[in-house]
N, CA, C and O atoms as CSV, one atom per row, in Angstrom:
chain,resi,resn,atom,element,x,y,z
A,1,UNK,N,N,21.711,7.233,-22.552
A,1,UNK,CA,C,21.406,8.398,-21.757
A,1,UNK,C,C,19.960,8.818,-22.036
A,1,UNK,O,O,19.686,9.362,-23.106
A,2,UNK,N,N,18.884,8.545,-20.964
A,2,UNK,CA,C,17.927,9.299,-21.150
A,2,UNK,C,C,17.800,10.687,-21.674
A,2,UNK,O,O,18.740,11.455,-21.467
A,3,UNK,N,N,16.375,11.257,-22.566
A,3,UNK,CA,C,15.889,12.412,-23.209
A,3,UNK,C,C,15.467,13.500,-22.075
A,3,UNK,O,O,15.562,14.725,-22.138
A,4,UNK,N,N,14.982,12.703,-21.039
A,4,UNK,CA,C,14.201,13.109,-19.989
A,4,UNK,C,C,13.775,12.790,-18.945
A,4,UNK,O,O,14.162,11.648,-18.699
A,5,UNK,N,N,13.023,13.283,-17.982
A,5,UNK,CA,C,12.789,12.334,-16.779
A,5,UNK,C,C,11.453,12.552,-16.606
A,5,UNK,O,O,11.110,13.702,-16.879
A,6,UNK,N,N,10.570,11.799,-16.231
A,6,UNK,CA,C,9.034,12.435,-15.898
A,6,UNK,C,C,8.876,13.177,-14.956
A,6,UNK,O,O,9.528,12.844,-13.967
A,7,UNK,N,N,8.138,14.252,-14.826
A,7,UNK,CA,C,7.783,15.233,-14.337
A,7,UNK,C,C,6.419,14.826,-13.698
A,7,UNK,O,O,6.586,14.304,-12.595
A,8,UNK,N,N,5.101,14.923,-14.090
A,8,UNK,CA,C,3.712,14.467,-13.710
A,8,UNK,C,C,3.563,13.897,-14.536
A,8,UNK,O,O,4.018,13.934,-15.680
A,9,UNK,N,N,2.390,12.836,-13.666
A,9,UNK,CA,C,1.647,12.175,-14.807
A,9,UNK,C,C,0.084,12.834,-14.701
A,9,UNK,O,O,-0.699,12.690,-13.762
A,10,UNK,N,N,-0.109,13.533,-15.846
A,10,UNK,CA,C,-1.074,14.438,-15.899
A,10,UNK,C,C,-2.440,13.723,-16.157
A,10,UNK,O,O,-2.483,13.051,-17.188
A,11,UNK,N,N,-3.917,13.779,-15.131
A,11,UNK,CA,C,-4.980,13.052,-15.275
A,11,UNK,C,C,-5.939,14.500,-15.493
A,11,UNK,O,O,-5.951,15.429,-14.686
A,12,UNK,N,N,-6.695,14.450,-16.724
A,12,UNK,CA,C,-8.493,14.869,-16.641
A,12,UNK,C,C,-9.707,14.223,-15.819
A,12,UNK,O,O,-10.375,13.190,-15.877
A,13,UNK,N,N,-9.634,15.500,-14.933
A,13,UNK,CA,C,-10.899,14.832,-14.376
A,13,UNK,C,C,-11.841,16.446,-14.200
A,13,UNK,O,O,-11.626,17.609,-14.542
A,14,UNK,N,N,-13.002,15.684,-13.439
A,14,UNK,CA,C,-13.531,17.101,-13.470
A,14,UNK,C,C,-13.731,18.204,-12.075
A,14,UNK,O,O,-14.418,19.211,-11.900
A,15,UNK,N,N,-12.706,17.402,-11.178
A,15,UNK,CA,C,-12.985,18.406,-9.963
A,15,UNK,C,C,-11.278,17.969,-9.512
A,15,UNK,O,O,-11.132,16.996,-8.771
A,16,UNK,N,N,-10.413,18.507,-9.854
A,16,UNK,CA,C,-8.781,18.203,-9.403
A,16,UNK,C,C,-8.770,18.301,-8.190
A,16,UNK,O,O,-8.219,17.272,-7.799
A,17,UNK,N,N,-9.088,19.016,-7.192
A,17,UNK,CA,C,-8.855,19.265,-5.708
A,17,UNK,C,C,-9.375,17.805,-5.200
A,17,UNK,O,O,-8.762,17.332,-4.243
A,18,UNK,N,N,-10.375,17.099,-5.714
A,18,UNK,CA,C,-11.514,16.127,-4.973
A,18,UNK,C,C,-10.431,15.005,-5.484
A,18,UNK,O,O,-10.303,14.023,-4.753
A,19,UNK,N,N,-9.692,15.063,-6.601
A,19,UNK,CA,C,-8.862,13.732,-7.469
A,19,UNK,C,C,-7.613,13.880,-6.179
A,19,UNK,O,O,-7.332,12.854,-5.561
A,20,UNK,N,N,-6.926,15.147,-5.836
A,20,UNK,CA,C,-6.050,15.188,-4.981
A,20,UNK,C,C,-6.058,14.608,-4.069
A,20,UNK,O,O,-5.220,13.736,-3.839
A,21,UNK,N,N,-7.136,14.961,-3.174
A,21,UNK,CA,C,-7.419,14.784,-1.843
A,21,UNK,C,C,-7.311,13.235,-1.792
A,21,UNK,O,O,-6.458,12.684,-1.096
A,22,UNK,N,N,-8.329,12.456,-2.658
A,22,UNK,CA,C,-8.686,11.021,-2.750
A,22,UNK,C,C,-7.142,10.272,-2.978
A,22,UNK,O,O,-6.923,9.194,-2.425
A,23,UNK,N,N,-6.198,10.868,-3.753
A,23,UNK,CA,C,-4.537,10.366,-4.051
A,23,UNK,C,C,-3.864,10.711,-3.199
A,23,UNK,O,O,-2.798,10.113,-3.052
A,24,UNK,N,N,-4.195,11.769,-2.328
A,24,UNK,CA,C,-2.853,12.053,-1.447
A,24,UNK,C,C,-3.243,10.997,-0.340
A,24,UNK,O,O,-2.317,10.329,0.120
A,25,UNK,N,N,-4.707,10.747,0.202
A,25,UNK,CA,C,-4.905,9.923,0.735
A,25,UNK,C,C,-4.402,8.679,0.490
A,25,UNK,O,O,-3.570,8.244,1.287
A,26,UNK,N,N,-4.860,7.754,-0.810
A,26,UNK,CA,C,-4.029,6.903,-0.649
A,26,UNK,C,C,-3.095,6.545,-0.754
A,26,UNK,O,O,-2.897,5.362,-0.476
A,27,UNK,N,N,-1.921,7.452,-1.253
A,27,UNK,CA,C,-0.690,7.243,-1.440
A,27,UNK,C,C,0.593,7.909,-0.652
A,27,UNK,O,O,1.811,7.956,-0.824
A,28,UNK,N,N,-0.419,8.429,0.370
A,28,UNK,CA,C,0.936,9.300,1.664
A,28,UNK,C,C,1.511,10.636,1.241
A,28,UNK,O,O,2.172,11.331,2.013
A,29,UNK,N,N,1.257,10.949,0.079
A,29,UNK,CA,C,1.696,12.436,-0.384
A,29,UNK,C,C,0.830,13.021,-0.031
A,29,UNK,O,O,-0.239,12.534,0.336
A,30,UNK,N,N,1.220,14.639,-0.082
A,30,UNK,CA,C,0.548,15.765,0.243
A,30,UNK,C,C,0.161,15.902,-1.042
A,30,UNK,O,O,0.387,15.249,-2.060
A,31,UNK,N,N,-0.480,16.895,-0.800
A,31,UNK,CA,C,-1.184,17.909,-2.298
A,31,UNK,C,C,-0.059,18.955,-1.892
A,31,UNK,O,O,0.064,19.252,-0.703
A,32,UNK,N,N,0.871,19.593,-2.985
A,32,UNK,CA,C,1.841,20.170,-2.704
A,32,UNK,C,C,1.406,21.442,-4.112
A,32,UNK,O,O,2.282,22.300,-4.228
A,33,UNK,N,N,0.310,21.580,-5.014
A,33,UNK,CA,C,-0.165,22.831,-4.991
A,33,UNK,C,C,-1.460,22.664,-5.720
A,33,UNK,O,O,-1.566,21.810,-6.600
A,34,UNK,N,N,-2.087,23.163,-5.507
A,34,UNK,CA,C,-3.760,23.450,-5.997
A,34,UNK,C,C,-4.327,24.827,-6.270
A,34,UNK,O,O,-4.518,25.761,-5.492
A,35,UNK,N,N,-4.563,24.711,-7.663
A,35,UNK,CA,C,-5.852,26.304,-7.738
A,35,UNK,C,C,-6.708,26.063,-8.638
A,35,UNK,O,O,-6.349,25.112,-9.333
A,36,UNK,N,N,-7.799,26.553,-8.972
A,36,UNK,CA,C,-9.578,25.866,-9.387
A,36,UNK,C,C,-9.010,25.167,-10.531
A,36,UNK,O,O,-9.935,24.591,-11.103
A,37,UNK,N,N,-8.060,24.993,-11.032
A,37,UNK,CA,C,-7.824,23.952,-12.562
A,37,UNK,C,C,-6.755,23.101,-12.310
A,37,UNK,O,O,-6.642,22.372,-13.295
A,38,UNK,N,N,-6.059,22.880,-11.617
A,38,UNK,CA,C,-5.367,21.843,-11.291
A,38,UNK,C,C,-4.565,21.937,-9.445
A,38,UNK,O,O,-4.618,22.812,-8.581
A,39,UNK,N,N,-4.012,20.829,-9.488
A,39,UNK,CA,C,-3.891,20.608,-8.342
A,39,UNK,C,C,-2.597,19.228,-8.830
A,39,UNK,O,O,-2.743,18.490,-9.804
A,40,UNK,N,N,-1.413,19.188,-7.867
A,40,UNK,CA,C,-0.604,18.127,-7.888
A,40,UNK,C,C,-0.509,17.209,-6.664
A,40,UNK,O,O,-1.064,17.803,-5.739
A,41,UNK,N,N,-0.107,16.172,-6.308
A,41,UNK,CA,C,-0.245,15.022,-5.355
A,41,UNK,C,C,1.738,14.433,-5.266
A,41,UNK,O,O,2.218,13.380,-5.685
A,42,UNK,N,N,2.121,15.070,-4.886
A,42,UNK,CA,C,4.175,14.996,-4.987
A,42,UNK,C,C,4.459,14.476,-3.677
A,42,UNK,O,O,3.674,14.711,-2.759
A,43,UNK,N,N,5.533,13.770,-3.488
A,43,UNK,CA,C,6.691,14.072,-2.493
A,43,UNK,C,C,6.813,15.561,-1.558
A,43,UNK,O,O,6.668,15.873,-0.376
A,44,UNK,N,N,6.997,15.919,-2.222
A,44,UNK,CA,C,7.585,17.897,-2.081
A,44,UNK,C,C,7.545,18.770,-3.113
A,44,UNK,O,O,7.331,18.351,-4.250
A,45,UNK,N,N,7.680,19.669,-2.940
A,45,UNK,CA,C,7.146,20.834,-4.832
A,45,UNK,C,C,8.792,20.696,-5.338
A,45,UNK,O,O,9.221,21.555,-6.108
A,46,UNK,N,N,9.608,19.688,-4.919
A,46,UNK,CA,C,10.318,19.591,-5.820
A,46,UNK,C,C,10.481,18.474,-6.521
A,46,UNK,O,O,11.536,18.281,-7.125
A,47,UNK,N,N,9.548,17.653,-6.540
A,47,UNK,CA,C,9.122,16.395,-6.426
A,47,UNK,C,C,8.501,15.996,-7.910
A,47,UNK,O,O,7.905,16.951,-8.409
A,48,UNK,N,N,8.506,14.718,-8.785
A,48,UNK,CA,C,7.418,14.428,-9.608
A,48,UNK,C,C,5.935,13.815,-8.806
A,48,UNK,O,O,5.753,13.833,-7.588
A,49,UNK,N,N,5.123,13.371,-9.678
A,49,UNK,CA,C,3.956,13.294,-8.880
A,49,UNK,C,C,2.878,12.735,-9.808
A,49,UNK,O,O,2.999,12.059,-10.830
A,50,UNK,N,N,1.939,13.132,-9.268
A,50,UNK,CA,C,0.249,13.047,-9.932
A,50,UNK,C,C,-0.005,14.049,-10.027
A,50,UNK,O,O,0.089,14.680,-8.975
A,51,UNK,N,N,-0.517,14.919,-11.391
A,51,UNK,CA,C,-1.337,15.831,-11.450
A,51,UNK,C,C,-2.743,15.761,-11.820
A,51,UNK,O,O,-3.162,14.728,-12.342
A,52,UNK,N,N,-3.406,16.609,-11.637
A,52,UNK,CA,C,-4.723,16.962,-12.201
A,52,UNK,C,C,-5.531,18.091,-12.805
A,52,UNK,O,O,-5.640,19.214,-12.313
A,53,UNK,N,N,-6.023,17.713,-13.806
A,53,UNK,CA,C,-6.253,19.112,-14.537
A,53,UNK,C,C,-7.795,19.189,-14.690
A,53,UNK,O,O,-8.175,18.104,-15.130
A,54,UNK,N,N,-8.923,20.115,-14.486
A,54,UNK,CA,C,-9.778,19.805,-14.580
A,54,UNK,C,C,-10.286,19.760,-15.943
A,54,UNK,O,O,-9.639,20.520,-16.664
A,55,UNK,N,N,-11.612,18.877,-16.813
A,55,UNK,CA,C,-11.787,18.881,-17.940
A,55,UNK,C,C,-13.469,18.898,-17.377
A,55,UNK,O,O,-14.074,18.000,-16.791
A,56,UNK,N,N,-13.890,20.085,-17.739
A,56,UNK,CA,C,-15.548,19.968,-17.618
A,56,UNK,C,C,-16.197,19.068,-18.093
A,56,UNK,O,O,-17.167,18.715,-17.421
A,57,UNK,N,N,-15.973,18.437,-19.241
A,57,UNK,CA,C,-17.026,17.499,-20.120
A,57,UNK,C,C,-15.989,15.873,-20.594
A,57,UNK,O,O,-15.832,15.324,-21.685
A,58,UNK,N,N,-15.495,15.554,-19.286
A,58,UNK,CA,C,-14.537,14.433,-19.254
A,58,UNK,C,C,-15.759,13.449,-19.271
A,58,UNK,O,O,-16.842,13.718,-18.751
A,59,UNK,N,N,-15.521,12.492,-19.805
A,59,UNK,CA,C,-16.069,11.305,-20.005
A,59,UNK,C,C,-15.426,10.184,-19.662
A,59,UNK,O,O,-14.489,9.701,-20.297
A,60,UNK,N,N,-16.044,9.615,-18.368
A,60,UNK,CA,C,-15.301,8.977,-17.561
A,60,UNK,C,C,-14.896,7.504,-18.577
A,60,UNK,O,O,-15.308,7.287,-19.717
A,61,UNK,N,N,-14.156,6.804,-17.913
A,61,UNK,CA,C,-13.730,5.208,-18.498
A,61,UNK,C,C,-14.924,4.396,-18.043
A,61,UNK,O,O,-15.543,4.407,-16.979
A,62,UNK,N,N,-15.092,3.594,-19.302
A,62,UNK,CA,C,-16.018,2.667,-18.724
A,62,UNK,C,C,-15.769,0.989,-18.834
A,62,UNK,O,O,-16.433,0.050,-19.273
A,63,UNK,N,N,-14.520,1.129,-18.228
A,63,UNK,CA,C,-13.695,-0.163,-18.121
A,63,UNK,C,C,-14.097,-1.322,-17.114
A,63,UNK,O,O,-13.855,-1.332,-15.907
A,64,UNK,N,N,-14.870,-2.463,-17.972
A,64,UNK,CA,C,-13.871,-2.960,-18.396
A,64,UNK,C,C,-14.983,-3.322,-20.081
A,64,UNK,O,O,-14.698,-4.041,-21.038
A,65,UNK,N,N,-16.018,-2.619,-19.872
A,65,UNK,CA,C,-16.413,-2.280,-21.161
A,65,UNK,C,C,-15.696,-1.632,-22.167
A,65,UNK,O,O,-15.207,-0.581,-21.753
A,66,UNK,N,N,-15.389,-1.940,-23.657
A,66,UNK,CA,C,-14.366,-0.930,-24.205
A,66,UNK,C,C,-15.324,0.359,-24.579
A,66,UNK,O,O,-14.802,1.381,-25.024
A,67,UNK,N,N,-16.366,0.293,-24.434
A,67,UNK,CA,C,-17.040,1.829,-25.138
A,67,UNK,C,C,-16.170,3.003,-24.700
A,67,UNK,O,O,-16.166,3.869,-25.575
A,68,UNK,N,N,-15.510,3.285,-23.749
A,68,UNK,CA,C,-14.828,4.426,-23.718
A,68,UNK,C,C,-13.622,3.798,-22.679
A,68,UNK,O,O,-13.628,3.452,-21.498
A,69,UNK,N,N,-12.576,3.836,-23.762
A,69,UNK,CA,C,-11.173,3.172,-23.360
A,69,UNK,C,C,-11.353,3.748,-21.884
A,69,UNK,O,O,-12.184,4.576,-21.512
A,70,UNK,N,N,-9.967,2.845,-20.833
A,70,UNK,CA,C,-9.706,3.388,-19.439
A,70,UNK,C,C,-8.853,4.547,-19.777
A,70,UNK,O,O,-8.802,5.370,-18.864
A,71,UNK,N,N,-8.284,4.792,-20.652
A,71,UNK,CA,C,-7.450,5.999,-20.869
A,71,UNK,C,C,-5.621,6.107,-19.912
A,71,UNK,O,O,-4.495,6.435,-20.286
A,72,UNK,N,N,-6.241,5.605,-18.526
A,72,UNK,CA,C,-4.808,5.717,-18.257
A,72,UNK,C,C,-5.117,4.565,-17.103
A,72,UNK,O,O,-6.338,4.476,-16.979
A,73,UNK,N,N,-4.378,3.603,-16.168
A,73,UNK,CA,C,-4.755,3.644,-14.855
A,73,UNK,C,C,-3.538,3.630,-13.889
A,73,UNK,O,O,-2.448,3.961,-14.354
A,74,UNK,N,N,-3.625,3.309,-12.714
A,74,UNK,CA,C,-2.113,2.968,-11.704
A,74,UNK,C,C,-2.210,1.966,-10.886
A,74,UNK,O,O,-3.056,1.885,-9.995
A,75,UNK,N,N,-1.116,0.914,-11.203
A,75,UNK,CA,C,-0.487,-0.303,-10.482
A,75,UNK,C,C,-0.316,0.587,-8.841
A,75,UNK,O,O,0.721,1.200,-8.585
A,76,UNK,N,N,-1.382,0.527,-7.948
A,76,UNK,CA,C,-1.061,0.995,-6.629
A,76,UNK,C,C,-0.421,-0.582,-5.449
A,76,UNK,O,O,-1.052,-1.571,-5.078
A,77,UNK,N,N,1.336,-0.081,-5.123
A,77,UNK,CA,C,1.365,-1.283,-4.396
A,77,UNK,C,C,1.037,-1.532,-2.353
A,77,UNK,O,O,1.306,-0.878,-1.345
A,78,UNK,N,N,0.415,-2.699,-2.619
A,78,UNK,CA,C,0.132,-2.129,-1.131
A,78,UNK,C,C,1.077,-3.657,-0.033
A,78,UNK,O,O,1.854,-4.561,-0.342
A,79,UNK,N,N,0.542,-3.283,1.035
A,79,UNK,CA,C,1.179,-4.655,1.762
A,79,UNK,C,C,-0.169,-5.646,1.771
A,79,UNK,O,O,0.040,-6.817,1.454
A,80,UNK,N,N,-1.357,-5.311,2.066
A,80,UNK,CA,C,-2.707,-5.949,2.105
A,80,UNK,C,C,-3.619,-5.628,1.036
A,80,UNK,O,O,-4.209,-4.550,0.981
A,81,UNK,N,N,-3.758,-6.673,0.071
A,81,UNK,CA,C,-5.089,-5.752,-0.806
A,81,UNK,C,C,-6.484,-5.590,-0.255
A,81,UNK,O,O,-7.362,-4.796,-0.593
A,82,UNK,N,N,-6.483,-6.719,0.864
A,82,UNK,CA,C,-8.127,-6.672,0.902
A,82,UNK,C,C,-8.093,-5.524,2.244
A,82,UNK,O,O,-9.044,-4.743,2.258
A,83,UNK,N,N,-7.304,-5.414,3.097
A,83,UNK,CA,C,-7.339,-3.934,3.849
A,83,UNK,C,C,-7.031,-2.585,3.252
A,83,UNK,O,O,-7.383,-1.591,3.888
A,84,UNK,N,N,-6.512,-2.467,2.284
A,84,UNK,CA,C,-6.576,-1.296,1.466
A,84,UNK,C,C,-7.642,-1.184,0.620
A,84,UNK,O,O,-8.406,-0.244,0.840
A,85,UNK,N,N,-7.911,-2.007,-0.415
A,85,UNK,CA,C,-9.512,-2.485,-0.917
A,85,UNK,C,C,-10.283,-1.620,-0.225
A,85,UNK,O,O,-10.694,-0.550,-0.673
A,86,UNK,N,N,-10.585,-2.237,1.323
A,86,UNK,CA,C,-11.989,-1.189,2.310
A,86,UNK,C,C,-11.300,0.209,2.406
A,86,UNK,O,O,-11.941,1.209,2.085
A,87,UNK,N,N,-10.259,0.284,2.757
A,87,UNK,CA,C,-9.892,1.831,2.891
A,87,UNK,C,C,-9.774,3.003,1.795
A,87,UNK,O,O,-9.742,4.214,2.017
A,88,UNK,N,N,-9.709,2.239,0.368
A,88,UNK,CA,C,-10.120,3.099,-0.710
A,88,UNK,C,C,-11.358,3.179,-1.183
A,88,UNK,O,O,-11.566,3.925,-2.140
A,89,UNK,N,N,-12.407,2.434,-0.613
A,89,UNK,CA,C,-13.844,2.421,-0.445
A,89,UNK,C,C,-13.950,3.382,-0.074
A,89,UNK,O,O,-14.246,4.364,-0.755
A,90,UNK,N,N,-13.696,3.366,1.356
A,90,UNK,CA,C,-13.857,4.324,2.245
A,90,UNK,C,C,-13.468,6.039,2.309
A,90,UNK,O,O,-14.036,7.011,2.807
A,91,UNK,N,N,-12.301,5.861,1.596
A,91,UNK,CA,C,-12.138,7.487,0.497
A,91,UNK,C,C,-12.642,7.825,-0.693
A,91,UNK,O,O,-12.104,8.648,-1.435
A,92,UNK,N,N,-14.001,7.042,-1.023
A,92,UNK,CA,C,-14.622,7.091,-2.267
A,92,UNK,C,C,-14.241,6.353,-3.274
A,92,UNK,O,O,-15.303,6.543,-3.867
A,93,UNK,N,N,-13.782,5.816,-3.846
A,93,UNK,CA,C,-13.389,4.745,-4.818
A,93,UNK,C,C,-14.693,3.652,-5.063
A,93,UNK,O,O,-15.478,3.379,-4.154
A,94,UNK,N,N,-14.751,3.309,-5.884
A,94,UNK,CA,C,-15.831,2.499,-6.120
A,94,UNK,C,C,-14.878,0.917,-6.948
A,94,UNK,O,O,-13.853,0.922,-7.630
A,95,UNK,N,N,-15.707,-0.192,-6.529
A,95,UNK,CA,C,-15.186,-1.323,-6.716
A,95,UNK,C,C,-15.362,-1.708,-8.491
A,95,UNK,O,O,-16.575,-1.682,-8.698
A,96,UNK,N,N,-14.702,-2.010,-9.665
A,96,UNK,CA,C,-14.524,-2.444,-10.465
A,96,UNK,C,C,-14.624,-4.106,-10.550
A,96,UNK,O,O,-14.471,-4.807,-9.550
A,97,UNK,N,N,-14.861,-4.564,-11.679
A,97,UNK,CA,C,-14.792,-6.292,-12.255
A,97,UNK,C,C,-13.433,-6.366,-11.903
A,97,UNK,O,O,-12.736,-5.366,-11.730
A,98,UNK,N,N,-13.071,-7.425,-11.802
A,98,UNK,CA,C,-11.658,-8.033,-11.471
A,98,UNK,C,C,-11.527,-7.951,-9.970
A,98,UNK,O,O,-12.246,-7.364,-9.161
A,99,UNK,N,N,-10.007,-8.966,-9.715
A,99,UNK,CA,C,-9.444,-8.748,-8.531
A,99,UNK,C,C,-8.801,-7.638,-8.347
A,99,UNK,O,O,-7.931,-7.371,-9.176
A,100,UNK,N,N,-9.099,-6.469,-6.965
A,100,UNK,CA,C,-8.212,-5.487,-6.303
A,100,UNK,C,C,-8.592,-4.329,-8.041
A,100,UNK,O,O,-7.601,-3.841,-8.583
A,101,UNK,N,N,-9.401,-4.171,-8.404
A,101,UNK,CA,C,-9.487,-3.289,-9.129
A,101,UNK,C,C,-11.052,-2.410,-8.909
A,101,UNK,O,O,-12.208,-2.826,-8.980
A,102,UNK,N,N,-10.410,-0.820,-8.572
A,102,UNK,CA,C,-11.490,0.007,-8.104
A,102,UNK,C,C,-11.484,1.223,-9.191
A,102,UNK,O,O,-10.658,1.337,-10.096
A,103,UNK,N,N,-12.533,2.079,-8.931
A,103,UNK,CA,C,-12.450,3.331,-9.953
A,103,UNK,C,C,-12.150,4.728,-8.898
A,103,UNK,O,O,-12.691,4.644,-7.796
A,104,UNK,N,N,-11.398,5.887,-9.150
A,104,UNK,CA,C,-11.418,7.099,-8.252
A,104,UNK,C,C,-12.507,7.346,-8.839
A,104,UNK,O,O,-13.096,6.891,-9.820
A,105,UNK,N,N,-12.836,8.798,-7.462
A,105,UNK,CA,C,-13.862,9.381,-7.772
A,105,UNK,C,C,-13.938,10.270,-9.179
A,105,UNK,O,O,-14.714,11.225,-9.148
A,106,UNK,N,N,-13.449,10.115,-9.994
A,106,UNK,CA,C,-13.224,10.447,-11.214
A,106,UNK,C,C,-13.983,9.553,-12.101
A,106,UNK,O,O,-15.014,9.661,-12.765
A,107,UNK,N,N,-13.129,8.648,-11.884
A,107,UNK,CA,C,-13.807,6.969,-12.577
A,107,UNK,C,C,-12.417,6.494,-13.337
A,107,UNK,O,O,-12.352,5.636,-14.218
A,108,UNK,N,N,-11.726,6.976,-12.989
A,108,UNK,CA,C,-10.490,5.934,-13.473
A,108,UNK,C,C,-9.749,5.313,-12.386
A,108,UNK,O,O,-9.570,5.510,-11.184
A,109,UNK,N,N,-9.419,4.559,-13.202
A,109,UNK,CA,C,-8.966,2.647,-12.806
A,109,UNK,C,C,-7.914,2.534,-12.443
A,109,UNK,O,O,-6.964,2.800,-13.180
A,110,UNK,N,N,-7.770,2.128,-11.258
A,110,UNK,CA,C,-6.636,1.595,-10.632
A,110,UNK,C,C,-6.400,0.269,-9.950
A,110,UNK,O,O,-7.234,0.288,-9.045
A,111,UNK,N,N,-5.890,-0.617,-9.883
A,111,UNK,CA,C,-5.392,-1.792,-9.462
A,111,UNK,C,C,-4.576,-1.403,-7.652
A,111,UNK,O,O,-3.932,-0.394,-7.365
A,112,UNK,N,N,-4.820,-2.267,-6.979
A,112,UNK,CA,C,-3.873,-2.541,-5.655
A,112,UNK,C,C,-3.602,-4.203,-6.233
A,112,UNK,O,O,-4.363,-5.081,-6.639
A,113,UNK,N,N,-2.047,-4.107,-6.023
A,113,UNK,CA,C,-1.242,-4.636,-6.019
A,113,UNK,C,C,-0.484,-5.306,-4.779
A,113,UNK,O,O,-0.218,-4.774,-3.702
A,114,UNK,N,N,-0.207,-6.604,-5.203
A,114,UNK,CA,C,0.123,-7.087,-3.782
A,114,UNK,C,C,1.973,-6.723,-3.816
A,114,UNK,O,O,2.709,-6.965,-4.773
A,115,UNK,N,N,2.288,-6.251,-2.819
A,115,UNK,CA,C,3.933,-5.324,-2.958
A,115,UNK,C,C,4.494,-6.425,-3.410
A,115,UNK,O,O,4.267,-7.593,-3.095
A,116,UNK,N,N,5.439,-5.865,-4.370
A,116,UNK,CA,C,6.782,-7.400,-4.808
A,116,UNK,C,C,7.793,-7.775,-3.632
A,116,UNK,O,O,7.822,-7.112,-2.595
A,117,UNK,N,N,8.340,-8.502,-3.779
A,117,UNK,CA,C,9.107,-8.979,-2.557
A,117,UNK,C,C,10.278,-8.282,-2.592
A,117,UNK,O,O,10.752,-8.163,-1.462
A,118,UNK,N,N,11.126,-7.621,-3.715
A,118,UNK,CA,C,12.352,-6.704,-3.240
A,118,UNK,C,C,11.585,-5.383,-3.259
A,118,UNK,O,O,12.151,-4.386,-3.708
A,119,UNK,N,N,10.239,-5.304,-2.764
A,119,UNK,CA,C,9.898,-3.338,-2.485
A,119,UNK,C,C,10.082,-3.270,-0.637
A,119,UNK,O,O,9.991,-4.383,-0.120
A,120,UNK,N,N,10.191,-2.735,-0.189
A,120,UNK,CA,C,10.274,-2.372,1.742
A,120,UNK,C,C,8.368,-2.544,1.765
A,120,UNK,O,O,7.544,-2.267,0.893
A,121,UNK,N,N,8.238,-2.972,2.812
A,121,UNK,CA,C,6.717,-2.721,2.962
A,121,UNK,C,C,6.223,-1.179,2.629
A,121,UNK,O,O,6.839,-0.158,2.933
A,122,UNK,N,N,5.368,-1.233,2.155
A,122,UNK,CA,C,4.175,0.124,2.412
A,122,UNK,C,C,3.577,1.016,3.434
A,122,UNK,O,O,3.225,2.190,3.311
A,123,UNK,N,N,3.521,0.091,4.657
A,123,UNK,CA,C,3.350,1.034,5.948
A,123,UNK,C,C,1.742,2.117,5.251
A,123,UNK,O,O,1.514,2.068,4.042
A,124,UNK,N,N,1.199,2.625,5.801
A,124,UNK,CA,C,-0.192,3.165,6.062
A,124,UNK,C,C,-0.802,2.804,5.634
A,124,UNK,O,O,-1.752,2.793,6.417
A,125,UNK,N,N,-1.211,2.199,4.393
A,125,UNK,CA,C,-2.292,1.622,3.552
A,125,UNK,C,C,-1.812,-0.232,3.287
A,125,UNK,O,O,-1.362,-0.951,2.394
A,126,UNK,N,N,-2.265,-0.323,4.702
A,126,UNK,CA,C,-1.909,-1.840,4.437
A,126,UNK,C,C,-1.851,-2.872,3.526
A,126,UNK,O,O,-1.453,-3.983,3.876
């Protein structure tokens, strides 16, 4: 019997509304609440999610250098990597070393993933 269930997975960055916007985008959630220090990215406000908390003097990852660990990142699955690839460009993300690996406008690291074969397709972010 599980202790617990996750609730958010809580990220430092330094502008939460701008981390929202860029996640709800690519991941089909809304921003389901925001005020100047954090902001969440859910299903519904009854929902777990992505949060964000702002940290003024965050020091971004500089992965895949270890000088400052990635700290956290997310397996994002998509149906297309290289059409999602341009479309998280295109919401600010910047391209990382490796295959299908970009940074948010934060600077942490996330991977697109090519969907496993028992997930349903992805639908919007090809």
């Amino acid at each position: 019997m599980p202790l617990g269930r996750l609730h958010h997975l809580i990220v430092d960055c330094p502008d939460p509304m701008a981390e929202a916007r860029f996640w709800s985008a690519v991941l089909g959630d809304p921003v389901t609440y925001a005020d100047d220090d954090f902001a969440v990215v859910s299903a519904g406000t009854a929902a777990s999610g992505l949060a964000f908390q702002r940290v003024a003097d965050l020091v971004a990852p500089t992965w895949p250098d270890p000088a400052v660990p990635q700290q956290m990142h997310l397996d994002v699955m998509v149906d297309d990597q290289d059409t999602a690839g341009t479309a998280v460009l295109a919401l600010g993300a910047r391209r990382l070393a490796g295959d299908h690996v970009y940074a948010d406008p934060a600077g942490h690291p996330f991977c697109l993933i090519r969907r496993p074969t028992w997930a349903p397709p992805v639908g919007g972010l090809a």
